[in-house]
C-alpha positions as CSV (number, residue, x, y, z in Angstrom):
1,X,16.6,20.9,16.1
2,X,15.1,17.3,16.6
3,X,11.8,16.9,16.4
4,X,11.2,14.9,19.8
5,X,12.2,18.0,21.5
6,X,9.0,19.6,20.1
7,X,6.7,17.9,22.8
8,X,8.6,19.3,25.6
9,X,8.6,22.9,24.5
10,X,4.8,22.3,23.3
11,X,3.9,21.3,27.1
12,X,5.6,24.5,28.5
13,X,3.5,26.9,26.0
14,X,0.3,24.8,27.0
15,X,0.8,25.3,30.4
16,X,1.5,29.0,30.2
17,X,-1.3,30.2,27.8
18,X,-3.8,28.2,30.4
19,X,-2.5,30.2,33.3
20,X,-2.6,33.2,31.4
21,X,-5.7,33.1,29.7
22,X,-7.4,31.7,33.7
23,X,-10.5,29.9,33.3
24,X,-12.6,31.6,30.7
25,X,-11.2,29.8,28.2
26,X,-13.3,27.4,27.0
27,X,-11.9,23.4,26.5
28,X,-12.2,24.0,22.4
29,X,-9.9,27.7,23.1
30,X,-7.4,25.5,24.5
31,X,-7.5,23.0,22.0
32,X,-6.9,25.3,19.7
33,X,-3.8,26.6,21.3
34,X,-2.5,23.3,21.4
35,X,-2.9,22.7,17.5
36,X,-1.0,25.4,17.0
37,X,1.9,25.5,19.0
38,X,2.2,22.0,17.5
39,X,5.1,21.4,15.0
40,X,2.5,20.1,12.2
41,X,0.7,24.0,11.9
42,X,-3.2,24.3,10.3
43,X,-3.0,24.3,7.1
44,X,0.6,23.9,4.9
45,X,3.6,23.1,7.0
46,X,6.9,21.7,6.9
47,X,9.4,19.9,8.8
48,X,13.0,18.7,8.5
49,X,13.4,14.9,8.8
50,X,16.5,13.0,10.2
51,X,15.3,11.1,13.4
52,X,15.3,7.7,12.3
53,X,19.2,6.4,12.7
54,X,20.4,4.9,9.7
55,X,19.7,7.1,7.7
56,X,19.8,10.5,10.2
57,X,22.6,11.0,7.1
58,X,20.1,11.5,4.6
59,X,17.5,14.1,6.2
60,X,14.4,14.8,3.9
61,X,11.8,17.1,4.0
62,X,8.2,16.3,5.0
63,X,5.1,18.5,4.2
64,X,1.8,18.2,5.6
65,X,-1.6,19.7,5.5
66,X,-3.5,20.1,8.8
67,X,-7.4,20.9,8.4
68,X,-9.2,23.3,11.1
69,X,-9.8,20.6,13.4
70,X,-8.9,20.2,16.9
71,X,-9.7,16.6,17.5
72,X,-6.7,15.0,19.2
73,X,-6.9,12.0,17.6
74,X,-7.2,13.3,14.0
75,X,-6.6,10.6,11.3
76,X,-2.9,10.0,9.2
77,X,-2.3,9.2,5.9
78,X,1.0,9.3,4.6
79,X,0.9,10.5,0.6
80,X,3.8,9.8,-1.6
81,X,5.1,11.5,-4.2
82,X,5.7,10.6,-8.4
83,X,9.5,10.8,-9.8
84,X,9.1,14.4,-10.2
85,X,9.4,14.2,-6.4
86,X,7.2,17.2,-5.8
87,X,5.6,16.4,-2.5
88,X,4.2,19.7,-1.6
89,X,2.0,19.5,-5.1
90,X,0.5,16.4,-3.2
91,X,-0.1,17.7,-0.4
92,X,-2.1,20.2,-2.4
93,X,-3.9,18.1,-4.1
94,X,-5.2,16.3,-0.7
95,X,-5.9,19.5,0.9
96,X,-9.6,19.5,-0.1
97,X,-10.0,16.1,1.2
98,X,-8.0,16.6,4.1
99,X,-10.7,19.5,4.7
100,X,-13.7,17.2,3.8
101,X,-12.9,14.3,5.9
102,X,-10.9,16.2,8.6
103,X,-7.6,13.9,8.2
104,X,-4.1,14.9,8.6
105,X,-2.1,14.8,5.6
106,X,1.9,13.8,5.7
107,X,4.1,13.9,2.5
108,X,7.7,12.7,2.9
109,X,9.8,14.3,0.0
110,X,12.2,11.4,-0.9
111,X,14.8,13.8,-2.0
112,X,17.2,13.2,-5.3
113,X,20.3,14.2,-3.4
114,X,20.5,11.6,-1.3
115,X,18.1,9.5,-2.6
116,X,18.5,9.5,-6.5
117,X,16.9,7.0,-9.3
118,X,14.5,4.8,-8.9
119,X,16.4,2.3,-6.7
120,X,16.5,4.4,-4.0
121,X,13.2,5.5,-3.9
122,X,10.5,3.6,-6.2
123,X,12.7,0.3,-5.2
124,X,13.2,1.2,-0.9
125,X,16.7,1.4,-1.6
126,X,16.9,-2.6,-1.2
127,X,19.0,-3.1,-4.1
128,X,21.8,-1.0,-4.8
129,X,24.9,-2.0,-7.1
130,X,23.8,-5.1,-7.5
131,X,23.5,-6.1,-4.4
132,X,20.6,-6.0,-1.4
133,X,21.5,-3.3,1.2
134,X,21.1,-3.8,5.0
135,X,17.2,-3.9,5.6
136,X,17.3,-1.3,8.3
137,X,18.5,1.1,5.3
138,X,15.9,0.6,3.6
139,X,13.6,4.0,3.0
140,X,10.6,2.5,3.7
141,X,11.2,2.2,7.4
142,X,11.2,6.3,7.5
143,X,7.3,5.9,7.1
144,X,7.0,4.2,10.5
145,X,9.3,6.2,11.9
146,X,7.9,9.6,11.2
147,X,4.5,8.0,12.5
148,X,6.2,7.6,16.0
149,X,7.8,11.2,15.8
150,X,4.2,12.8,15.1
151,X,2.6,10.4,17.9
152,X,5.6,11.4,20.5
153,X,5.0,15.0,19.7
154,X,1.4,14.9,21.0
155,X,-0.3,16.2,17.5
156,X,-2.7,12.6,17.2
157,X,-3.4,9.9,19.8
158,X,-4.2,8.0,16.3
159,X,-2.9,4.4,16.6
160,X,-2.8,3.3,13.0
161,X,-2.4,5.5,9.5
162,X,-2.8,4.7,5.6
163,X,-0.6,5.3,2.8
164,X,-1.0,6.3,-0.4
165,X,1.2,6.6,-3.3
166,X,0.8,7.6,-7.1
167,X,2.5,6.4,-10.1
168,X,6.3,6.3,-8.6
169,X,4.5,6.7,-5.4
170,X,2.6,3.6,-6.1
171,X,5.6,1.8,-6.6
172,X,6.9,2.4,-3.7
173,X,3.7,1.8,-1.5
174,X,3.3,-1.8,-3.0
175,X,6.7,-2.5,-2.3
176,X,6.4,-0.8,1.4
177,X,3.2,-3.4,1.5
178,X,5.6,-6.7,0.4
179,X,8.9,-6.0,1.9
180,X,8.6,-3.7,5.1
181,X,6.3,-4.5,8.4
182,X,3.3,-1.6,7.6
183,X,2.1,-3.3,11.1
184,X,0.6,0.6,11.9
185,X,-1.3,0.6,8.5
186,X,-4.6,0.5,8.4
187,X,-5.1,0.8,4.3
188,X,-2.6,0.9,1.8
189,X,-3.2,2.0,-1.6
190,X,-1.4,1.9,-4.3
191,X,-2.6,4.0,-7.4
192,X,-1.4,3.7,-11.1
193,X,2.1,2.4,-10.8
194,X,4.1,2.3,-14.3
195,X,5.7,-1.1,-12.9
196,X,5.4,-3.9,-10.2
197,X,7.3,-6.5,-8.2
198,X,4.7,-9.0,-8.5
199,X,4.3,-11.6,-6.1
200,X,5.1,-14.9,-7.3
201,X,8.3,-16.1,-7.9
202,X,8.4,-16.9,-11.9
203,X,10.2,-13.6,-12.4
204,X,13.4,-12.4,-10.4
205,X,13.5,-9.4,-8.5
206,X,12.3,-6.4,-9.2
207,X,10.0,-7.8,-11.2
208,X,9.0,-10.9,-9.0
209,X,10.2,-12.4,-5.7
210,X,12.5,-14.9,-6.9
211,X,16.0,-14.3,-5.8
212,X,14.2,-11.5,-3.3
213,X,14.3,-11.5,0.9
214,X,10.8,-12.3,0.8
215,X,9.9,-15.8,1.9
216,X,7.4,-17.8,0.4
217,X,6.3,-18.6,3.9
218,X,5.8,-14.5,4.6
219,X,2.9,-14.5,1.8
220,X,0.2,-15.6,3.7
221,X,0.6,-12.1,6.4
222,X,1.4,-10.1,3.4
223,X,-2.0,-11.5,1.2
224,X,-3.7,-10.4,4.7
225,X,-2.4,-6.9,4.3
226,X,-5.1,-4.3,3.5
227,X,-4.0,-3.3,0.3
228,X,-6.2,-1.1,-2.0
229,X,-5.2,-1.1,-5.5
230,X,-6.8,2.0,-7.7
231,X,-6.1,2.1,-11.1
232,X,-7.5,4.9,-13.4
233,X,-9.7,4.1,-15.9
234,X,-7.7,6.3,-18.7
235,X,-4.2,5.5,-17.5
236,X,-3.8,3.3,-20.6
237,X,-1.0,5.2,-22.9
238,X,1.9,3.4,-23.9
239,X,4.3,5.2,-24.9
240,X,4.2,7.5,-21.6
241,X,7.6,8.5,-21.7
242,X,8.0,7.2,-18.3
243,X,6.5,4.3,-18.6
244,X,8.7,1.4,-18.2
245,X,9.6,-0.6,-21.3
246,X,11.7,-3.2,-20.9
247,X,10.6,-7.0,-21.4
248,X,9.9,-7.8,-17.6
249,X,7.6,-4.6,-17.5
250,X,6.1,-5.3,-20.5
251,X,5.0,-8.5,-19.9
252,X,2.9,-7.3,-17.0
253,X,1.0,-5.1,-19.6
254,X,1.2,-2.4,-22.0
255,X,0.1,0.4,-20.2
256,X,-0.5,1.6,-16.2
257,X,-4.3,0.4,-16.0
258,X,-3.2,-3.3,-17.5
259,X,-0.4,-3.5,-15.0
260,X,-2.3,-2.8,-12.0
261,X,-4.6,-5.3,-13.0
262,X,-2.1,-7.6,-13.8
263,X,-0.3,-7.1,-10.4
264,X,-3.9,-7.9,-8.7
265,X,-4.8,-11.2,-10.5
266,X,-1.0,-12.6,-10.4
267,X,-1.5,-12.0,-6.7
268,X,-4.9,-13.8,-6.1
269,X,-3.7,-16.5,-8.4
270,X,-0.3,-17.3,-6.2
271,X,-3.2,-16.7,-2.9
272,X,-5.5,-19.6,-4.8
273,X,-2.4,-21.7,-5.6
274,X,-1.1,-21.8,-1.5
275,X,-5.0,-21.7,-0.4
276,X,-3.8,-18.5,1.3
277,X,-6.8,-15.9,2.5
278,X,-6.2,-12.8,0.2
279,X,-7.9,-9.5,1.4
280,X,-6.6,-7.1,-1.9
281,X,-9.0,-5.1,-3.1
282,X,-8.7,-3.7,-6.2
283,X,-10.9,-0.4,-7.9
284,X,-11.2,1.8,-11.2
285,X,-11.5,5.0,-10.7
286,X,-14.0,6.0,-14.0
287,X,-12.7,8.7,-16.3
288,X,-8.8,9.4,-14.7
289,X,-6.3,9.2,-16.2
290,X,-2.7,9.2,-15.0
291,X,-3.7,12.3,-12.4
292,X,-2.3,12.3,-8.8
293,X,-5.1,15.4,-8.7
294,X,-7.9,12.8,-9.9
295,X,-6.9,10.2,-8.1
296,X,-7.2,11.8,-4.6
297,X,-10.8,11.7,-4.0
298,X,-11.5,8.1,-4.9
299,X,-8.4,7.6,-2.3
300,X,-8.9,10.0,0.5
301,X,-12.5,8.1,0.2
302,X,-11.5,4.5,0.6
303,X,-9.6,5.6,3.7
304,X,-12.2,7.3,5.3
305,X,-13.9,4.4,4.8
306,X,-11.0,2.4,7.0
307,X,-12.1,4.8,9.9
308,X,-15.6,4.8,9.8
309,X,-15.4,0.9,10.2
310,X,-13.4,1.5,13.2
């Protein structure tokens, strides 16, 4: 079933449990009945994805976590899974945050069927077989797109959302941040990503922007970007067995917590070198270590923060 077709059917139910229920029903009764005959449920939930075109071929699966809370304009943050592509153990991990600071949690499972390796997923699916794909294939544009769905079906009246990502997810935030148009985002935030496409242009893609679609021109939006970087203050093994080793990774740093850094002060540097404005921000998180679990807090925290500046 698509998932537009959710708001019609959720207007009909509204409009019979309000004639059935007459007018003792208070305004927060009725609110409630329209949180739950929503497609996103309270608490865990799950939906079937394949509503943005180009890749309606390649459905994935997107849990959530929705908080007792009836506000119609409840907060979204996108959180995106590691390699292990376990999105519903991230959703978990949010859900005490999600109950804390009463924010709707969304976690796209980037499947391995149709979505397998890195290139597909950690890398957008820009570059496969050597060659860059058609940008509207990219996988990052399902992140927009899934925010349109949930606005269309009436569960927020939220205009903007944050993103999140850990370790592969991290990879594919910063990259979302560089090469996609996040123009809905309000915080983006990377955390503890074994690798980076940095941005300069002394190394070639993935690793830098040379030989990439990105522009040199495009760098002074994306240094305006609000892009959160959180690094964990024990994320410093190297021989993680997942950690990247080749000689382009491994120039950015032996471990996680070096690369992050890495990634942050390559980027002010280029920002310094144009005279660009650069609004990265980048944090430790003390006594973490490569935990999507640990991480979450420090996160959910920084984009709480985005709101209450609203």
């Amino acid at each position: 079933m698509n998932i537009k077709h959710f708001k019609y059917l959720r207007v009909i139910i509204i409009t019979m449990a309000i004639v059935l229920t007459g007018c003792e029903d208070s305004n927060e009764k009725i609110e409630e009945k329209i949180a739950n005959t929503s497609f996103i449920p309270f608490k865990y939930g799950k939906f079937e994805y394949n509503d943005y075109e180009p890749l309606s071929d390649k459905p994935i699966t997107v849990y959530t976590y929705m908080p007792d809370y009836t506000n119609d304009d409840i907060p979204v943050i996108f959180v995106m899974h590691g390699q292990n592509r376990d999105a519903s153990n991230y959703c978990g991990d949010w859900s005490t945050s999600a109950d804390k600071y009463k924010i709707l949690i969304i976690c796209p499972e980037i499947n391995d069927s149709y979505y397998p390796n890195s290139e597909y997923y950690q890398q957008g699916g820009m570059y496969i077989d050597n060659k860059f794909v058609q940008p509207e294939k990219w996988t990052f544009n399902l992140i927009e797109s899934i925010f349109s769905t949930i606005q269309d079906s009436n569960v927020t009246k939220a205009k903007t959302y944050g993103i999140y990502g850990h370790s592969g997810g991290g990879q594919f935030v910063h990259r979302f941040a560089l090469f996609s148009d996040p123009k809905n985002a309000s915080i983006i935030i990377p955390s503890n990503s074994g690798w980076y496409t940095l941005a300069h242009y002394k190394e070639t893609f993935p690793y830098g922007l040379n030989n990439s679609p990105l522009n040199e021109n495009i760098l002074k939006e994306k240094f305006l970007l609000p892009l959160v970087i959180l690094l964990g203050e024990n994320d410093t093994d190297p021989n993680s067995s997942s950690l990247r080793k080749t000689d382009e990774a491994m120039r950015q740093g032996p471990h996680r917590y070096a690369r992050g850094k890495y990634f942050y002060t390559t980027a002010k540097s280029k920002a310094e070198e144009l005279s660009l404005q650069f609004n990265w921000k980048i944090f430790t998180v003390p006594n973490v270590g490569h935990s999507n679990a640990g991480m979450a807090p420090s996160a959910a925290e920084q984009f709480y923060k985005t709101l209450s500046n609203n």
